[in-house]
N, C-alpha and C positions, 0 to 999 in steps of 0.2 A: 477524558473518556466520555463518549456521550451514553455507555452501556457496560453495564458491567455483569450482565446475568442474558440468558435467552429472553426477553421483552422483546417486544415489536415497540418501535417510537418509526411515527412517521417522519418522511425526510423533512417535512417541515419545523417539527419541534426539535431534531438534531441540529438541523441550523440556527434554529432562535436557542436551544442551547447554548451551543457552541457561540455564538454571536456576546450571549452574554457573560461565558467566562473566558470571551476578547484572549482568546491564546498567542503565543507566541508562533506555533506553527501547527497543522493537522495533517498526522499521516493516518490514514485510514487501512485498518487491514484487512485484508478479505482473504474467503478459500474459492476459489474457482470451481467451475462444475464446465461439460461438454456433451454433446449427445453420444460423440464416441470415446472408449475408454483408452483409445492411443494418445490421446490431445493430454499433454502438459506440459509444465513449467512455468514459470515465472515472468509477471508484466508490471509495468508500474503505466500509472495515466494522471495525465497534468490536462487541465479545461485551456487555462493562458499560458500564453510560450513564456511569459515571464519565468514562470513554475518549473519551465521543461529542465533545466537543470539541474534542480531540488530531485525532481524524478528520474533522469539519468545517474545520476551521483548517489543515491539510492538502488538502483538496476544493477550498478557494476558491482555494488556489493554483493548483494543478494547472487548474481553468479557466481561468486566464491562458493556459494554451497552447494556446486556442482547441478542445479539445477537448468534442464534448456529454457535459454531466452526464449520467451514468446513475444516481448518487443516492449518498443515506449510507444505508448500513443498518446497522442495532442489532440488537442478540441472537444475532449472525452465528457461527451454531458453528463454530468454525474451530480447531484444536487449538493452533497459535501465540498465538491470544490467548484460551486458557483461563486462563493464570498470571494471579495481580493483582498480583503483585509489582513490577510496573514497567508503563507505561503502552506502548501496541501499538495499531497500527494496521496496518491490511490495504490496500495503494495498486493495484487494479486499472488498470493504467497506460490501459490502450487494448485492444482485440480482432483478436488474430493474424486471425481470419476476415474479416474486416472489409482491403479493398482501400487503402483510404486510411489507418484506421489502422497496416496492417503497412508501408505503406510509409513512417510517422512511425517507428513502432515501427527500422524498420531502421537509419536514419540514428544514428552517432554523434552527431551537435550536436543531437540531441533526448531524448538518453540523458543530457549533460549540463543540458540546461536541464530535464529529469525533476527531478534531482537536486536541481539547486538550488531549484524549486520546493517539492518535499520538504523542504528546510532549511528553505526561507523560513517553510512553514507550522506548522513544528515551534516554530521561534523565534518566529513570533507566538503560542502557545498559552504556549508557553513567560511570553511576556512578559505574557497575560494573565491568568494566574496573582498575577504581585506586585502 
């Protein structure tokens, strides 16, 4: 976790964070926002196609929770997944602006089934690796 409270930390000291407790993998979660309140659903983004996997395999779960695809993006500048030193993905959960998603978004039992969706698709990329 590079936060665990609302703190501002620049991207720069998330990355020398993160750099220093040398993880195993970084998925970053985020709430979306849009100028208009019809835009939502669910995206993942990988910076290296190496990653694009990690973050498809990722996406498909997150669909299980009936949320619409807003897609996988690649080449995604995002200063968290500049490192290559461990595998990163970006989980745009849902769109604060968005009526229906903030009110997913709100709910603890959807903060957990986020999660385990997260896991699930980790551990499938994971397992199709061996």
């Amino acid at each position: 976790m590079t936060r665990i409270n609302d703190t501002d930390l620049t991207m720069i000291d998330r990355t020398l964070t993160l750099r220093q407790q040398d993880p195993d993998i970084l998925i970053s979660i985020h709430l979306n926002s849009a100028n208009s309140d019809t835009v939502k659903g669910v995206s993942t983004y990988y910076r290296y196609i190496g990653f694009r996997s990690l973050s498809q395999a990722i996406l498909k779960r997150m669909q299980e929770l009936k949320l619409k695809e807003w897609g996988n993006v690649g080449a995604f500048n995002f200063s968290l997944s500049g490192p290559t030193e461990y595998p990163n993905c970006l989980v745009e959960v849902g769109f604060l602006s968005n009526k229906d998603d903030e009110k997913k978004i709100l709910n603890p039992k959807f903060h957990k089934q986020v999660a385990q969706k997260i896991y699930l698709g980790v551990s499938d990329w994971l397992n199709s690796l061996k």
